[in-house]
C-alpha positions in Angstrom: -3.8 7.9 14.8 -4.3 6.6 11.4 -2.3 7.4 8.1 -4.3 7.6 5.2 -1.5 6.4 2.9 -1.9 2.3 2.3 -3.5 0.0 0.7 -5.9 -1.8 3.3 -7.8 -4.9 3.5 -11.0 -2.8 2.8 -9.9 -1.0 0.1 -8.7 -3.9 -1.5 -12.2 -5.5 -1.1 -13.8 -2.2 -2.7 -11.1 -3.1 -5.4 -11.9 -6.5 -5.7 -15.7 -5.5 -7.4 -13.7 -5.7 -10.6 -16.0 -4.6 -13.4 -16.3 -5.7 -17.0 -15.9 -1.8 -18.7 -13.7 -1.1 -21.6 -11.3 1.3 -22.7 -9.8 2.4 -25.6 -6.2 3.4 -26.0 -3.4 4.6 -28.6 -3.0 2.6 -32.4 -0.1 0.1 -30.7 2.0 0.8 -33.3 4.9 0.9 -31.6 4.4 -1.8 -29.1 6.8 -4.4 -29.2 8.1 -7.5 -28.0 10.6 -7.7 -25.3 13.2 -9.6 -26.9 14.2 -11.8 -23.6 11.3 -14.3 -22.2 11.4 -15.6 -18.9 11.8 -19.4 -19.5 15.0 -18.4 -21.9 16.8 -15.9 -19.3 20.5 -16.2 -19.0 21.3 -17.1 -15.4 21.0 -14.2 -13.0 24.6 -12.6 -12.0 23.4 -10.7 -9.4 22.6 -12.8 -5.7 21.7 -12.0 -2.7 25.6 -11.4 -1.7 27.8 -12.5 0.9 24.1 -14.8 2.4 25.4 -18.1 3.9 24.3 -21.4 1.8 21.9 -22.6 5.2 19.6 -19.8 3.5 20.3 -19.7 0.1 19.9 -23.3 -0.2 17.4 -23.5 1.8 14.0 -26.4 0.8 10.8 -24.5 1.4 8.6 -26.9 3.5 5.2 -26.3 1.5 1.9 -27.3 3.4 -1.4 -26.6 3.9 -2.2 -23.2 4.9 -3.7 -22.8 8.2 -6.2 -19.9 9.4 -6.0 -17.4 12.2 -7.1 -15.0 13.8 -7.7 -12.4 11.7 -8.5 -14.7 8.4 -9.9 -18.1 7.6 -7.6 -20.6 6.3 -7.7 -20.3 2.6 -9.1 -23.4 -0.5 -6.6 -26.6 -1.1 -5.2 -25.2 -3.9 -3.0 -23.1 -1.6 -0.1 -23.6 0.1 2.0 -21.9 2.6 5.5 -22.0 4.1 8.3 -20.2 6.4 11.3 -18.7 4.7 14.3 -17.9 7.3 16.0 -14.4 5.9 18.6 -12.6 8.1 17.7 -10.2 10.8 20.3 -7.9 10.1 22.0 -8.2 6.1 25.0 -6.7 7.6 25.3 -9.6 9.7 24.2 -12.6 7.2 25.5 -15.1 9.4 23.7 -13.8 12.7 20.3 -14.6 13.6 17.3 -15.2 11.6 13.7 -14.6 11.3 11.0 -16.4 9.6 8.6 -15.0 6.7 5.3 -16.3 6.1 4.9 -17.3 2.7 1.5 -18.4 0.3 1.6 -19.7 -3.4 -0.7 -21.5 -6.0 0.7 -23.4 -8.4 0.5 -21.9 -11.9 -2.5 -23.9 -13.3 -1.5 -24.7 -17.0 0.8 -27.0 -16.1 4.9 -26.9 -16.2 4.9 -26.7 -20.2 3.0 -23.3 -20.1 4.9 -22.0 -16.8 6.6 -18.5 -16.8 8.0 -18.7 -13.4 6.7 -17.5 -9.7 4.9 -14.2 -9.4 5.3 -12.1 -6.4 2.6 -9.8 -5.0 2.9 -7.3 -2.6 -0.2 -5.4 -2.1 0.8 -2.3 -0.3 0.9 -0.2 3.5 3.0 -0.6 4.1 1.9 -3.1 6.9 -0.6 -5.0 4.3 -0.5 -9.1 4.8 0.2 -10.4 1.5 -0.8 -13.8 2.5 -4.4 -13.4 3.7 -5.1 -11.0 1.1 -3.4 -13.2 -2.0 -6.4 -15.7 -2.3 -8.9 -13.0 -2.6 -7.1 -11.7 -5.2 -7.1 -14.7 -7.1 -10.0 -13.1 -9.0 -8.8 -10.7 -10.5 -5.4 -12.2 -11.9 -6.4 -16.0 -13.1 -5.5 -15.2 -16.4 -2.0 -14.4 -15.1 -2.7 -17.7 -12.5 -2.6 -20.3 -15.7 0.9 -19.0 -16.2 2.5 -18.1 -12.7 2.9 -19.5 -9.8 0.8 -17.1 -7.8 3.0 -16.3 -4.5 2.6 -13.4 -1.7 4.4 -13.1 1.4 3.9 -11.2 5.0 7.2 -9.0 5.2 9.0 -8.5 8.1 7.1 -7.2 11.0 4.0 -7.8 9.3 1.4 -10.6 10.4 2.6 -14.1 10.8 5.8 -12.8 9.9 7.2 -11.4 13.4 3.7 -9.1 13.0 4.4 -6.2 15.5 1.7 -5.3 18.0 2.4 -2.1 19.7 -0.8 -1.6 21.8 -3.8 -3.5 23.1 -7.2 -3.4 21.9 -8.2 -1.5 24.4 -5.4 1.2 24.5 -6.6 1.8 20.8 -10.0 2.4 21.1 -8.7 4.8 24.1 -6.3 6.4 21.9 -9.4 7.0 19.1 -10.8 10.0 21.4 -7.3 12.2 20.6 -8.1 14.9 18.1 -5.5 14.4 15.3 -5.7 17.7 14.5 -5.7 19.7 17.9 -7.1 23.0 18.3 -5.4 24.0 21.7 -2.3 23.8 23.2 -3.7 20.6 25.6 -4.5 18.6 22.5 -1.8 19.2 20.9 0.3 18.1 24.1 -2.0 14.6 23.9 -1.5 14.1 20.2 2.2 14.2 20.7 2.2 12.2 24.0 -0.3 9.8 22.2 2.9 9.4 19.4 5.3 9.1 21.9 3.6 6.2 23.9 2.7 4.5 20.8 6.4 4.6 19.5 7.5 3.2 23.1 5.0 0.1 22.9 6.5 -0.5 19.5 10.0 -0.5 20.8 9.1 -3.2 23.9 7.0 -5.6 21.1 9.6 -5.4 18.5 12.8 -5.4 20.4 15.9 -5.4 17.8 13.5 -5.6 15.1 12.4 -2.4 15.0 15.7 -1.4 13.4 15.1 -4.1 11.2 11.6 -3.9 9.1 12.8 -1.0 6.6 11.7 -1.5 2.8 15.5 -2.0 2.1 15.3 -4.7 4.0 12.3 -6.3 2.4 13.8 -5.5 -1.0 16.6 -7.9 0.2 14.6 -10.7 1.2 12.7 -10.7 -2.2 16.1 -11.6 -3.9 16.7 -14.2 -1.4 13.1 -15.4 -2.0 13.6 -15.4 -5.5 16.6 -17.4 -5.4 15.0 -20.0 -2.8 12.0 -20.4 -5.4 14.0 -20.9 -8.0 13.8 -18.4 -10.3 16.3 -16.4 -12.8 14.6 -13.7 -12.7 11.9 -11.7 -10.6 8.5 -11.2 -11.7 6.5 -8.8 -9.6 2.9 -7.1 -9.3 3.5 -4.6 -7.1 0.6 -2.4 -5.7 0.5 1.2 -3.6 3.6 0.9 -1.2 4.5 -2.4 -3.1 5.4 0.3 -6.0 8.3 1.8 -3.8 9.1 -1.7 -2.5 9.7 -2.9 -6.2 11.3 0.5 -7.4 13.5 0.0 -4.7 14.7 -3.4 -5.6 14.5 -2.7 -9.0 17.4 0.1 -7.7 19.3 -3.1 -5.5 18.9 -5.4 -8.2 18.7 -4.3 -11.8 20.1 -7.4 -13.7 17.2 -9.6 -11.5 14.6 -7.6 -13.0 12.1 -9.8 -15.4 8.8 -8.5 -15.8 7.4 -6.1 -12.9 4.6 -4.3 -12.8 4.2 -1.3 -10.8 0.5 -0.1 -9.9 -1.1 2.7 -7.9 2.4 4.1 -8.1 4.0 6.2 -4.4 5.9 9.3 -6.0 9.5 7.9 -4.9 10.8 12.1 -5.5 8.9 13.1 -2.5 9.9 13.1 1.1 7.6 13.2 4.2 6.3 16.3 3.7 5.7 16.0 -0.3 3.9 12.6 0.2 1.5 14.1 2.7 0.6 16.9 0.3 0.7 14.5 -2.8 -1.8 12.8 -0.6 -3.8 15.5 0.4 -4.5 16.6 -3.3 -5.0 12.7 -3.8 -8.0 12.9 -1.8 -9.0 16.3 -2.4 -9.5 15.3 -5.8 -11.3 12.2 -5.5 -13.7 13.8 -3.1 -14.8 16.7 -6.0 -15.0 13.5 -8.4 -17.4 12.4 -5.6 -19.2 15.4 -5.3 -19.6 16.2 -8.9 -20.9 12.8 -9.4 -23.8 13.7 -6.9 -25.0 17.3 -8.9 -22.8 19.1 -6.4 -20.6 22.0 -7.1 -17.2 20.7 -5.2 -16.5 24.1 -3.4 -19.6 24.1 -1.7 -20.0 20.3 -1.1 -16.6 20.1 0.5 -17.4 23.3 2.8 -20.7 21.3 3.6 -18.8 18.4 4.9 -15.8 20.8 7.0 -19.0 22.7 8.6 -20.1 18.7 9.3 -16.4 18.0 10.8 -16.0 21.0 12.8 -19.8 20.5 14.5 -18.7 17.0 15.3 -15.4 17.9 16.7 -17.3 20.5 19.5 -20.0 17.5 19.5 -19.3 13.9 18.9 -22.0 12.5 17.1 -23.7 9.3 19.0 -23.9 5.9 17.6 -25.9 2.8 17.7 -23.0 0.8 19.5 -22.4 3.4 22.0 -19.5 4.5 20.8 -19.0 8.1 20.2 -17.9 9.1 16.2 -15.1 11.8 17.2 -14.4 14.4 14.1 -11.3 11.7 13.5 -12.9 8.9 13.0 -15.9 10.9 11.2 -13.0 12.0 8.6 -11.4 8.1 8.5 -14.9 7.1 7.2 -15.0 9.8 4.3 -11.5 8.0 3.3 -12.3 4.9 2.8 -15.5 4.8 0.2 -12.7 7.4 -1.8 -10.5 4.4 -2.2 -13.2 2.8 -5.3 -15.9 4.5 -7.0 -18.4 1.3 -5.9 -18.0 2.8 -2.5 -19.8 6.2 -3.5 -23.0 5.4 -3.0 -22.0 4.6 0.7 -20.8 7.4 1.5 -23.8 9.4 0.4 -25.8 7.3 2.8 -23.2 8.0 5.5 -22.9 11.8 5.3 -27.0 12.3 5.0 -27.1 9.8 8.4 -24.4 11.8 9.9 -26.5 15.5 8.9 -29.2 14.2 10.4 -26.9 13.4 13.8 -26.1 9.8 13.5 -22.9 8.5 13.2 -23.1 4.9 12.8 -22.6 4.5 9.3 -19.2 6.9 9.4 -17.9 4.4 12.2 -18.4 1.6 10.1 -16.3 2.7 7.3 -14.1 4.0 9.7 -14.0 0.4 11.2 -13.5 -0.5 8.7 -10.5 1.0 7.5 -9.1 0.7 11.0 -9.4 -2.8 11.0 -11.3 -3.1 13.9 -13.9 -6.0 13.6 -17.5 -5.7 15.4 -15.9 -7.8 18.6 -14.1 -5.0 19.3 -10.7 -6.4 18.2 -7.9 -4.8 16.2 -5.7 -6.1 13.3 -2.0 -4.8 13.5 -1.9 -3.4 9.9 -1.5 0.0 10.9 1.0 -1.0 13.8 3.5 -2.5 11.3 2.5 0.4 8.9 3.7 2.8 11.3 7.1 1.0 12.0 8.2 0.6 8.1 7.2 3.8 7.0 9.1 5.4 10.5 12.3 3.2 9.7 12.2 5.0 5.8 11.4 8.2 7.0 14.3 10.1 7.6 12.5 13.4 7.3 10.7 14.2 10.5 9.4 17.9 10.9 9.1 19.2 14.3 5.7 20.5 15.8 6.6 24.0 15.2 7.7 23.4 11.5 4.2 21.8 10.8 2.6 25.0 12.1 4.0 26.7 9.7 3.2 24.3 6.8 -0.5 24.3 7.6 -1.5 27.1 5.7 -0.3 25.1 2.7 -2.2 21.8 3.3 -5.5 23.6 3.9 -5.0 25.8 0.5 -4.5 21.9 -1.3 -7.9 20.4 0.8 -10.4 22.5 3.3 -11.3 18.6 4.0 -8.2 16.8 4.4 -5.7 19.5 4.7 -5.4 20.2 8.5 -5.0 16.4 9.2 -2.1 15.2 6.6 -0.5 18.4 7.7 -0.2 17.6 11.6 0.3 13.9 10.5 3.9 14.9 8.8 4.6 15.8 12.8 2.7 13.6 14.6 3.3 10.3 12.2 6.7 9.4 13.8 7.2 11.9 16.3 9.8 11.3 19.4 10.5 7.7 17.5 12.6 5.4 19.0 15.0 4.4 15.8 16.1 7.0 12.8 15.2 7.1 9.2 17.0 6.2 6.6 16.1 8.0 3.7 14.5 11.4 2.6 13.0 9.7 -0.2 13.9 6.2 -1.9 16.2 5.8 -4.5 15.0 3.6 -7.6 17.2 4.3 -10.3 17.9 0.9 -12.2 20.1 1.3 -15.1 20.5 -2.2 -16.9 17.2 -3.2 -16.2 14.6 -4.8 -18.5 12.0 -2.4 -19.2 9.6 -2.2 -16.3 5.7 -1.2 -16.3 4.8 1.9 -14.4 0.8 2.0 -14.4 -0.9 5.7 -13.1 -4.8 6.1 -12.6 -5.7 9.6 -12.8 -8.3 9.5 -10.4 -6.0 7.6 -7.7 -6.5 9.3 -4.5 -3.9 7.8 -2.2 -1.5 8.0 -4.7 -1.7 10.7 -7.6 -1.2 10.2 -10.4 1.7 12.5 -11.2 3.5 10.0 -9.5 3.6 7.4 -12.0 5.8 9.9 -14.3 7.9 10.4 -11.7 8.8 7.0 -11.1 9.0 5.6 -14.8 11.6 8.5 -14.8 13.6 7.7 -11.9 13.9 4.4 -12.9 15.6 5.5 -16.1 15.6 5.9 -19.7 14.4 2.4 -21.2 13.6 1.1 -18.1 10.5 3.5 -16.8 7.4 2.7 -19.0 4.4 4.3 -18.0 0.1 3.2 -18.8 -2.4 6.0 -17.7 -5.9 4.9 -17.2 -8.5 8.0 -17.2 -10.3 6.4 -14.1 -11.5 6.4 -10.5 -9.7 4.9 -7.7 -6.8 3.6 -5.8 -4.9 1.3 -8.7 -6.5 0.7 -12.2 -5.4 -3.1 -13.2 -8.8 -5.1 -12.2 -10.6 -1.9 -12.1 -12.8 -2.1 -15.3 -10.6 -1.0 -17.7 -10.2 -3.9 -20.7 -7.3 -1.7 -21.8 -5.3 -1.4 -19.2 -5.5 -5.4 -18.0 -5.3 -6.4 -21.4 -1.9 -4.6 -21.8 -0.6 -5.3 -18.0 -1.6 -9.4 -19.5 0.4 -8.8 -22.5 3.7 -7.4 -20.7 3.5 -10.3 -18.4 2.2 -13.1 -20.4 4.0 -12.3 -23.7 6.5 -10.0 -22.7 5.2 -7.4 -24.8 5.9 -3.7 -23.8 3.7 -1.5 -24.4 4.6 2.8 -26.3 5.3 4.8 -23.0 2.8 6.7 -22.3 -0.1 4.5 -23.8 -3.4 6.0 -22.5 -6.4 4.1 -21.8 -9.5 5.9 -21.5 -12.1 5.3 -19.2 
């Protein structure tokens, strides 16, 4: 079972084709200068309270990064390191666990440095520190400045990564239809949930109770403090939107200069995410189709006549692997994500009328993070345990039912899946949730940058509003870009990175509600 609702590895390399377009946006009249810099900031009051001095205090032991598994060992000019943070915060003093940690140096020198910059690029369950080099990119005007620093949260990766089922109990798992027509599919996709929530309890142990955002909010104050910085400076992306709204919300007087991109609707609970997503994608896919001379009603009917024939027929492949209707939906997704991946998915829908799946399975592949050996990552593992921690709402099979109707009115494509996800997602879970939705407000805070992308389709764009406003009067300012895709910074918009490279480079805050066209 896959939720369509991160930031992955793929996407982010879809992302990563940064173009050189322009935009165009408002006369900046009333843009401004935010009157405290970085390098001059008062002393921070507000700490990581009650932690004992062994972490606090603690001397990061900085060293060449090494590779694994799952990525090569990045260039010298990168360095990596363990930070010990608490297992449980209400228990400072009890055990510990480490984090991974990556940085560059900022590349101007100490005169020109700001301070660190954290990244957390989304999921959750995205690892910050095999995707921070690739990334590199996109932000080296921001590098000259910053100390360019990501991290794997807890639970995530080479920081106490969680594994909840073996290679080949995934590919297994890949034949249950997530959106089950009968009353013995349906028993399977809930006995699928079950068993997969019991293999995360047996790999995580007591952290399973331990991985919520909350959580990671609080280790980004202690990693703040450790790195030696007044105040935290942040580029948060997808999930890493909630993550910083929500310590933004723990620790308003730590704010400095954060950036919030691709932004999750922090107003919504399970059920309003899922159908927040579900336009999301509905609209991106009519983008799509519009783009190819089709009319969007009849193009998306095209494709659910495509799913339903696959779902009585699994179409074959060249590996010999069968493309279920799941998987054949998983590889729509992803080339959704960035409008570069288009063209892909033309090829892959023509190859799958014509009864060949292969190209479908690649993207789905893909997005699954399963590589051509046959091996899995364990991003959607860890994404599964964060967001199941947060979750507090968890509608019952029969309350999905009934909420069907609803999803299918919102997408004929993507409908019937997000709706039996909202059941099937963390279904018969092991721990409880801890929140219907998050709470960001931040009173006190310096202003923070809230940037929307109207064509986003795994997080709408509606939600950008929504969170500039939660965060609060002065503090929520929000930059729409009229463009395609998940996130706009690095997407091809001069406009928009020129005015995210102001706010962080100069401190400059843009007129909320700027717009830059596409």
């Amino acid at each position: 079972m896959t939720r369509f609702a991160r930031w992955t590895a793929a996407a982010a390399a879809a992302l990563l084709v940064a173009g050189c377009g322009s935009g165009s946006s408002g006369d900046g009249k009333d843009e401004g200068k935010n009157s405290d810099t970085p390098s001059a900031a008062a002393p921070s009051s507000g700490t990581a309270s009650g932690l004992p001095a062994s972490l606090t205090s603690q001397k990061l032991d900085w060293g060449r990064c090494k590779g694994t598994s799952d990525s090569p060992a990045p260039g010298s000019g990168w360095q990596c390191a363990t930070l010990k943070v608490p297992l449980d915060y209400a228990k400072p003093e009890g055990g510990t666990i480490g984090l991974a940690l990556i940085r560059s140096k900022a590349t101007g020198g100490q005169s020109k440095r700001i301070g660190s910059l954290l990244f957390n690029f989304g999921g959750p369950g995205g690892s910050g520190v095999s995707t921070m080099p690739a990334y590199e990119s996109v932000v080296g005007q921001l590098h000259e400045r910053y100390d360019l620093v990501s991290w794997d949260p807890r639970g995530v990766a080479a920081s106490e990564g969680v594994r909840c089922r073996s290679d080949k109990a995934i590919q297994t798992a890949e034949s249950v239809d997530a959106t089950p027509d009968d009353a013995a599919e349906e028993a399977a996709y809930f006995k699928d949930a079950t068993d997969f929530g019991k293999g995360c309890e047996k790999a995580a142990g007591k952290l399973l109770s331990h991985v919520s955002t909350t959580d990671t909010a609080r280790d980004m104050d202690l990693m703040r403090q450790v790195l030696g910085d007044q105040k935290m400076h942040y580029f948060g992306i997808s999930y890493g939107t909630e993550l910083g709204g929500v310590y933004a919300h723990l620790f308003p007087k730590n704010v400095g200069r954060l950036v919030l991109d691709a932004v999750v609707d922090p107003s919504a609970d399970t059920v309003g995410h899922a159908k927040n997503q579900t336009l999301g994608f509905q609209r991106a896919l009519d983008d799509y189709l519009k783009s190819t001379g089709q009319d969007p009603k009849q193009g998306s009917q095209k494709i659910v006549d495509l799913l339903n024939r696959i779902d009585t027929k699994p179409l074959p492949t060249t590996s010999g692997r069968k493309l279920t209707q799941t998987l054949a939906l998983t590889g729509i997704v992803l080339p959704l994500y960035s409008k570069e991946g288009w063209p892909r998915l033309t090829s892959a829908l023509k190859a799958a009328e014509d009864g060949d799946g292969s190209e479908l399975l690649d993207l789905a592949d893909g997005y699954n993070d399963r590589d051509s050996s046959g091996h899995y990552g364990t991003t959607t593992h860890s994404q599964r345990v964060i967001s199941c921690l947060d979750d507090k709402q968890r509608p019952t099979p029969a309350e999905t039912k009934k909420l069907l109707p609803e999803f299918e009115k919102i997408s004929p494509v993507f409908g019937d899946f997000m709706g039996w996800d909202t059941a099937g997602w963390c279904h018969d879970w092991p721990v409880v949730g801890q929140y219907d939705n998050p709470e960001v407000s931040a009173p006190g805070a310096e202003p923070v940058l809230v940037v929307g992308n109207t064509g986003d389709p795994a997080t709408p764009y509606e939600g950008a509003r929504k969170m500039a406003d939660e965060l609060g009067k002065g503090v929520g300012v929000e930059l729409t870009w009229k463009g395609e895709g998940h996130g706009a910074y690095g997407s091809g918009s001069d406009c928009v990175d020129s005015t995210v490279n102001s706010y962080l480079l100069e401190g400059t805050v843009p007129k909320d509600g700027k717009v830059c066209a596409s």
